[in-house]
C-alpha positions in Angstrom: 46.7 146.1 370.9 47.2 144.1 367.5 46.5 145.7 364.4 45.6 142.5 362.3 45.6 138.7 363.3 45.8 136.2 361.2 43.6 132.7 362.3 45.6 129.5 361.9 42.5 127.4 361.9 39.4 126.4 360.3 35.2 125.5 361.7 33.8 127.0 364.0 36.5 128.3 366.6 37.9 130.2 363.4 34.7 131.9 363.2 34.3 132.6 366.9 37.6 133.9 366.9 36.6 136.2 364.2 34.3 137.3 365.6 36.0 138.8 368.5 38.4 140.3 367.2 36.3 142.1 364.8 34.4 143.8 368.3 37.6 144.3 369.5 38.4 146.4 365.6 41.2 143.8 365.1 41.3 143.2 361.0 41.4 139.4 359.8 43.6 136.9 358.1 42.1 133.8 357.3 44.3 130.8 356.1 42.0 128.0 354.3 42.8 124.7 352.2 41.1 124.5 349.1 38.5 122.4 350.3 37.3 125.0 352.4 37.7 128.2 349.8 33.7 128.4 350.9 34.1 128.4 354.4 32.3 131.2 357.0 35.0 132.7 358.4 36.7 132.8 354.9 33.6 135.2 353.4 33.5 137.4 356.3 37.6 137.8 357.1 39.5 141.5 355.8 41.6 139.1 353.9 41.9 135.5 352.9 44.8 133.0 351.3 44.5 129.4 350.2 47.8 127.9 352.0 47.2 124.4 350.1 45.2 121.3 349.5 42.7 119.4 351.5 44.9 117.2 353.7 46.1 118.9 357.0 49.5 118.0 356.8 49.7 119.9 353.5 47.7 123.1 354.5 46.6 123.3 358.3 49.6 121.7 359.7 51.9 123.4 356.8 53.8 125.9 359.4 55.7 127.4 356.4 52.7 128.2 354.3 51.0 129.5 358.0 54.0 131.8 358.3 54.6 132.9 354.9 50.8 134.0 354.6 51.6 135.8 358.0 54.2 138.0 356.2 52.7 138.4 352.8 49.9 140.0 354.6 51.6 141.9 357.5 50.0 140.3 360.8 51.1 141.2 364.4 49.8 137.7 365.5 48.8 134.3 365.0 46.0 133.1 366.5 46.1 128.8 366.8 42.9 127.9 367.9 41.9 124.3 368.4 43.7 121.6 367.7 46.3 121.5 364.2 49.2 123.8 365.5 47.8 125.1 368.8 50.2 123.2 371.5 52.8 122.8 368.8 56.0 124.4 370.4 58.0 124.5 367.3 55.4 126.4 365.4 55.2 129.4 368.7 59.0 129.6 368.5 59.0 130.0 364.5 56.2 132.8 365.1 58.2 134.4 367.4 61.4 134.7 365.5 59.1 135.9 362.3 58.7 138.9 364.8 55.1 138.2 365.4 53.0 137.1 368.7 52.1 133.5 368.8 48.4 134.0 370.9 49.0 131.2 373.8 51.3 130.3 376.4 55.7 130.2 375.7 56.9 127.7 374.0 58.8 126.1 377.0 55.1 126.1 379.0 53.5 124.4 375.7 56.6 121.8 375.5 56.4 121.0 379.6 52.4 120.3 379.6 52.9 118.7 375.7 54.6 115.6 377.7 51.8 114.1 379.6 54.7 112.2 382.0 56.2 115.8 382.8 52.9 117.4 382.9 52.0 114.5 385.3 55.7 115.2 387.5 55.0 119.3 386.9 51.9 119.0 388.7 53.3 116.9 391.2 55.6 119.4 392.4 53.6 122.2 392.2 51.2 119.9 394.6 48.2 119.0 392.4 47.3 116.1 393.3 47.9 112.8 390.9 46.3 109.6 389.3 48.4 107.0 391.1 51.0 105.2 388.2 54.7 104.8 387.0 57.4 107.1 387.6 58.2 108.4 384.1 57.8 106.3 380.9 57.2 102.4 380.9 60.7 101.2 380.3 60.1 98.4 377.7 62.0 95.8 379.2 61.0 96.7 382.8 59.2 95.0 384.8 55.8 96.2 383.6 53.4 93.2 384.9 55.0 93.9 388.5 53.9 97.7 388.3 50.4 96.9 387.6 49.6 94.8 390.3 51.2 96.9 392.8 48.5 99.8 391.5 45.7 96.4 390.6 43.9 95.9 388.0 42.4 97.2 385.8 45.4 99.9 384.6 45.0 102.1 381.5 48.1 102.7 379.2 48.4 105.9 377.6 50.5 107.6 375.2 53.1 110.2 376.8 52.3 112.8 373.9 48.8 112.0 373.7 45.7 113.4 373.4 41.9 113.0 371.8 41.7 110.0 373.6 44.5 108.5 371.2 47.2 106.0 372.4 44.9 104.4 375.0 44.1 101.2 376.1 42.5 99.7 379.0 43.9 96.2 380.3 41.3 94.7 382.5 43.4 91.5 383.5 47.1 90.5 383.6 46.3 88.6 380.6 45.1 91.6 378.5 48.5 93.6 379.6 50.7 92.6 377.1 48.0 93.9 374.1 47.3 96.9 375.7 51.0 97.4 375.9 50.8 96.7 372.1 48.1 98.6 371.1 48.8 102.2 372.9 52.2 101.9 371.7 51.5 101.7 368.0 48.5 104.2 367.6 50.8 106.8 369.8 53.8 105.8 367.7 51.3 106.5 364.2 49.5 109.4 365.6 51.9 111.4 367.5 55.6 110.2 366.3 56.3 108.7 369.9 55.8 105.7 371.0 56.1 106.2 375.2 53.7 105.2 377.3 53.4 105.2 380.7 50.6 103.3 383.1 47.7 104.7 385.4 45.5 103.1 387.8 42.0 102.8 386.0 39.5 104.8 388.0 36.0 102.5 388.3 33.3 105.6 388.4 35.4 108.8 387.7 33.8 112.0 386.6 36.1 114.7 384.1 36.1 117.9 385.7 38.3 120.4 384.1 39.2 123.8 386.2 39.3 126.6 383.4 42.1 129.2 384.5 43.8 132.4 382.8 46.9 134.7 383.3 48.6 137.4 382.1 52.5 138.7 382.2 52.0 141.1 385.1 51.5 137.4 387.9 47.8 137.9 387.9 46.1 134.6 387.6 42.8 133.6 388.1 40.5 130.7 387.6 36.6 130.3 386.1 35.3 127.3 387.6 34.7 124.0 386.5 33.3 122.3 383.9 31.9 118.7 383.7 33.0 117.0 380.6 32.0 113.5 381.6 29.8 112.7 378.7 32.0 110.7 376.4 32.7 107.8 373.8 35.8 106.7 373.1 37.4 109.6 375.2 35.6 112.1 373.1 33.5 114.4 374.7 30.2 114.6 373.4 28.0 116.6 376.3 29.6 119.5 378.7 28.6 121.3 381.9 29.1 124.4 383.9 29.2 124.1 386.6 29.1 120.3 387.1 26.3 118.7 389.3 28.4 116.9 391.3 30.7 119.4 392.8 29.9 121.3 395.7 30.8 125.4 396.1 33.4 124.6 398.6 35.5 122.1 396.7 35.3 124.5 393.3 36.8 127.2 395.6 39.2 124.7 397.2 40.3 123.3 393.6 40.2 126.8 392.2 42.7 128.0 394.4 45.2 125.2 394.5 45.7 125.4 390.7 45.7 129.0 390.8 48.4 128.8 393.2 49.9 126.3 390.7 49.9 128.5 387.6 51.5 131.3 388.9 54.3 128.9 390.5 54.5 128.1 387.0 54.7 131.8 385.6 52.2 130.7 382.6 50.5 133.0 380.6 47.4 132.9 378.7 44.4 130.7 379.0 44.4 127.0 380.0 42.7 124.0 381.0 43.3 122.1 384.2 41.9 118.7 383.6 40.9 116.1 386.6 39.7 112.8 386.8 37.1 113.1 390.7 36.4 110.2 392.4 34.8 109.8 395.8 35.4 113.2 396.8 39.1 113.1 395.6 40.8 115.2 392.1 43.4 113.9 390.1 45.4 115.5 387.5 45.1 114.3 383.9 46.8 116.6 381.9 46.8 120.1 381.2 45.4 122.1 377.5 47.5 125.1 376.9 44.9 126.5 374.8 41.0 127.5 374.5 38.9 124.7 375.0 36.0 123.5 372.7 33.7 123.6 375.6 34.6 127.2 376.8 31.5 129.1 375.7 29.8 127.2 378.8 32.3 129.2 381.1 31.6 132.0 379.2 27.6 132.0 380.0 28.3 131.6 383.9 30.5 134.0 384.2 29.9 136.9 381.8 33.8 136.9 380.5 34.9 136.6 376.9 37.3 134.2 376.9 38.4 134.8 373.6 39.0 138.7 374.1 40.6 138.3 377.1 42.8 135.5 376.0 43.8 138.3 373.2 44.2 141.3 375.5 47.0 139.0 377.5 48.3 138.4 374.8 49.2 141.6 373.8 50.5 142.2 376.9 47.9 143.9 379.0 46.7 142.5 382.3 43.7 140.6 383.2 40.2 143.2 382.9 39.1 141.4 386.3 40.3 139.9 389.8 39.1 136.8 391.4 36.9 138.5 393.7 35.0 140.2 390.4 33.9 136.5 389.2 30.9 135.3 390.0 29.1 132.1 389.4 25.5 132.7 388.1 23.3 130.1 386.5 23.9 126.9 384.5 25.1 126.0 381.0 24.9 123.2 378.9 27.2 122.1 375.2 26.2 119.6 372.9 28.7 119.1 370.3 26.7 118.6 367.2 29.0 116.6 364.9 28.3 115.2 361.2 28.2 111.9 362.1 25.1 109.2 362.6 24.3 109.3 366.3 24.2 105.1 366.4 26.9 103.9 364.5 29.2 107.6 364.9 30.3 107.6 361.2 31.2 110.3 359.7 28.7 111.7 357.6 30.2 114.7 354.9 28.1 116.2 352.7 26.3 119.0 351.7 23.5 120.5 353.7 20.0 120.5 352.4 18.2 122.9 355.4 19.4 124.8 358.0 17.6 126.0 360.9 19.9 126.6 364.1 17.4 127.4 367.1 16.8 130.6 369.0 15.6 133.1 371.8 16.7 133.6 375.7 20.0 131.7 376.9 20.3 129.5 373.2 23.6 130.6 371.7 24.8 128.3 368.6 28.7 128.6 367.3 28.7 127.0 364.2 30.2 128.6 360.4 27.4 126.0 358.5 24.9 127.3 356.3 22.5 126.0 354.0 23.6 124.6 351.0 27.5 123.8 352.9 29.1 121.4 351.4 31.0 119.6 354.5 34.6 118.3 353.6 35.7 114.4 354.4 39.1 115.5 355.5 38.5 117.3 358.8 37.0 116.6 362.5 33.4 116.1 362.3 32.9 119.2 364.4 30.0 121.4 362.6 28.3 123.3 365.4 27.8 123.5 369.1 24.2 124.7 370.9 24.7 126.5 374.2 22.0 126.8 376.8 21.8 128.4 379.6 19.9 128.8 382.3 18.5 129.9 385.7 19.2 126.9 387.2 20.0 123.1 385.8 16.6 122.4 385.5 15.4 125.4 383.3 18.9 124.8 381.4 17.8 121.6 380.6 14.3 122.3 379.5 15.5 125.0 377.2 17.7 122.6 376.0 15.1 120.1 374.6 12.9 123.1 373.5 16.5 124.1 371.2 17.1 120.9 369.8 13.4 119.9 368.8 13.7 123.3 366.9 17.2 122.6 365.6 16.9 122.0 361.9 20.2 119.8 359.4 19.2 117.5 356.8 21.3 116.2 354.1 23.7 115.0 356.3 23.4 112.7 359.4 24.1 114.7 363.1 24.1 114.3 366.5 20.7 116.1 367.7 19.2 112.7 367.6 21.5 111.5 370.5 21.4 114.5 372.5 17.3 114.9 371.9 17.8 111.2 373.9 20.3 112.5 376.1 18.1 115.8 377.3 15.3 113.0 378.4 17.8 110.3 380.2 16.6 110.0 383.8 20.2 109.7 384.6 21.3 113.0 382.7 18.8 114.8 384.0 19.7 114.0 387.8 23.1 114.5 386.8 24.6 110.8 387.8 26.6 109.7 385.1 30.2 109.1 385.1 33.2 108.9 382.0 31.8 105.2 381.2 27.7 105.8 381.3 27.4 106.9 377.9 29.5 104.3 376.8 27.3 101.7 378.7 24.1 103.3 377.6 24.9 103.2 374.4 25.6 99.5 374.7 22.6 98.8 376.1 20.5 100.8 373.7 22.2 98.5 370.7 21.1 95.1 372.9 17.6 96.9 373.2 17.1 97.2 369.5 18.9 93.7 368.6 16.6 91.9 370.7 
């Protein structure tokens, strides 16, 4: 087992990841930009060093400062996180030749699913089933207006080495093509350094259900069920449950097994994220996270299995603590991302917060690395905390829920427990019929409401 890890990240999965390895007696590096010299996991990890200034590029995504931190302090391994440096290929083949474990999958597996067209022809030939679209990247000279209404409108255009919902755009018409085109291009081109696209049939009611699986070196693989992620603006989840309402017992088992069968074809390691777009009884693959999710702790309450833990053990080479046959489903979660942002116009809102109160008792879990008095930085994802319910069943879940956010305390800043206090009541939410545009419509019809 490692000796001493050092956390390439920041918020609340640097805490959480703490937090694990200190039960596992796994000593701490934590690397932090000056803006965050205050930050939770910062007090409470064995060591700490400031690896530059606020921007991301200069500290966060700084892969020599990660690395030379790394060695100043003597660290076996490098854990990524979320997000920054956590798919990053280069930086798991530059921890590698410093001698040290990069905690995730190889850096060819991370390069393959990094590629959403490969990902897309990967899964293909491992036979997960597929969003119908082009072959490869949209050829900018091609016949593009001929592809899309062979597959009929509408089509979404998205980025090859996308993600967060960026390099995206919907074109309803033929008439809207050529913008979409347009638009996708030049946010992947400014956000991600490359400027392929490639074209999808645009699902009408689709649900996001992600299949959450892990491996280890010795071809054990297993997977965790689903989770429901279909509660989103602007491609950002917002709301996230296990297991989802919509997906009977049978097709979990059947999906579970097929990528199952799929990641050990593949000869991954670690843990991952299977992602599906389900529509009229039918999965397709989206993409595939080589890396913990935001919304695992939901898993984690259904199943009984640190994620975290075991995502370390593998990575230190030892097999998985538990077969397929050892997992069982029990109860219901809920994950509300709390973010500091207002819940009707979603700007950011940084600060410094004036109270803090994060709820309690039976099945209310909170991972956040706030406190009062915080001061939260402008520079970062507006990420600050996440409430995890759980529950009997959905309905006790979902009561619990609205009993933990009426007692959920942040002021001084704006947050999300106003929209998710709404949510909690929605007659829709609450019989589970929603699909990847509701919230997006709701929304739109809550702004009419009040304009009217």
């Amino acid at each position: 087992m490692f000796h001493k890890i050092l956390i390439a990240n920041r918020g609340e999965i640097a805490l959480r990841i703490l937090r694990a390895c200190r039960e596992m007696d796994i000593q701490v590096v934590a690397v932090h930009s000056s803006a965050d010299s205050d930050a939770m996991h910062v007090r409470l990890a064995d060591e700490s060093v400031c690896i530059g200034p606020p921007p991301a590029r200069d500290s966060y995504l700084n892969m020599q400062a990660i690395l030379s931190a790394a060695d100043v302090c003597g660290v076996d391994a490098i854990h990524p996180g979320v997000g920054f440096l956590s798919e990053n290929a280069a930086f798991a083949e530059m921890v590698e030749e410093h001698g040290m474990t990069f905690i995730g999958p190889t850096p060819e597996h991370l390069r393959l699913m990094g590629d959403k067209i490969t990902a897309k022809e990967t899964a293909l030939e491992l036979g997960i089933p597929v969003v119908p679209g082009s072959d490869g990247a949209l050829d900018p000279l091609g016949d593009v207006e001929s592809l899309a209404q062979r597959l009929g409108y509408p089509v979404l255009i998205k980025a090859a080495a996308g993600g967060g919902g960026k390099g995206m755009r919907v074109a309803l018409t033929a008439a809207g093509l050529e913008d979409a085109l347009n638009f996708a291009r030049t946010e992947a081109r400014s956000c991600f350094g490359n400027d392929q696209v490639y074209m999808e049939k645009y699902l009408a009611r689709p649900r996001h259900i992600e299949i959450q699986v892990i491996a280890d070196t010795h071809g054990n693989a297993v997977h965790l069920g689903e989770r429901d992620c279909s509660l989103q603006r602007n491609h950002q989840k917002v709301w996230e449950e296990a297991p989802s309402p919509a997906i009977s017992a049978e097709a979990r088992a059947k999906l579970g097994e097929t990528v199952v069968r799929a990641i050990k074809k593949l000869g991954y390691h670690g843990v991952g994220t299977i992602e599906f777009l389900y529509e009229d009884g039918e999965f397709y693959f989206i993409e595939m996270n080589t890396r913990l999710q935001v919304e695992h702790p939901i898993t984690e309450m259904i199943t009984g299995i640190d994620l975290v833990r075991e995502q370390i053990r593998v990575a230190a080479g030892l097999p998985l603590s538990f077969r397929q046959e050892d997992i069982q489903f029990k109860g219901h979660a809920i994950e509300c991302r709390v973010n500091a942002e207002c819940s009707e116009t979603f700007m950011p809102s940084p600060g410094k917060i004036q109270d803090y109160l994060a709820p309690g008792g039976y099945g209310v879990r909170v991972d956040s690395p706030v406190y009062q008095g915080y001061q939260i930085p402008p520079y970062y994802d507006s990420l600050i905390a996440k409430l995890i319910v759980y529950g009997d069943n959905r309905e006790e879940c979902l009561q619990r829920l609205r009993r933990a956010l009426q007692e959920y305390v942040i002021t001084g800043i704006n947050t999300l427990l106003p929209l998710h206090r709404n949510l909690s009541e929605e007659t829709s939410v609450i019989m589970g019929e929603y699909d990847i545009h509701w919230l997006e419509k709701w929304l739109s019809l809550k702004i009419q409401e009040e304009a009217a």
